[in-house]
C-alpha positions, 0 to 999 in steps of 0.5 A: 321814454322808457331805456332798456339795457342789461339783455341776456347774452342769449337774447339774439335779436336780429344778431345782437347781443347784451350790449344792445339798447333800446330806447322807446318813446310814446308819444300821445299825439291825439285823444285815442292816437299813440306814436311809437318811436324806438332806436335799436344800437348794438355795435356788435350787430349794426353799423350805426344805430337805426329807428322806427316809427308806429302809429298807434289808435285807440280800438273800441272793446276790451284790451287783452295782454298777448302774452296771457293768450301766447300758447294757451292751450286751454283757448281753443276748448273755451272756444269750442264750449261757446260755440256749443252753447251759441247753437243751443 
């Protein structure tokens, strides 16, 4: 479980604010299977607290953290040199 307080007042998400708190499960329901269960409160923002629910799976290949690849602007020119060398 992981409990997530103390946002910025800046944050904003969905008109929330630094009372907001998150609280997150993951679950490992199968070999390869993850369900991901999170609750949002903000009394600022929402009249009750609400939840959600993501099934997850396990995909074959290397897992890459999006935040390392957000704005890269050097990816495409990385990807137009492999291209290049494809066709050689």
């Amino acid at each position: 479980m992981v409990d997530t307080t103390n946002f910025r007042d800046d944050y904003n998400f969905r008109g929330s604010d630094a009372k907001l708190h998150l609280t997150e499960r993951f679950t490992r329901t199968a070999p390869g299977a993850i369900v991901y269960q999170f609750t949002v409160d903000d009394s600022t923002a929402f009249t009750r607290p609400w939840t959600g629910e993501i099934m997850m799976s396990s995909s074959p290949g290397p897992l890459y953290e999006y935040a390392c690849h957000e704005g890269n602007e050097a990816l495409a020119d990385m990807l137009r040199g492999a291209r290049h060398q494809e066709k050689k």
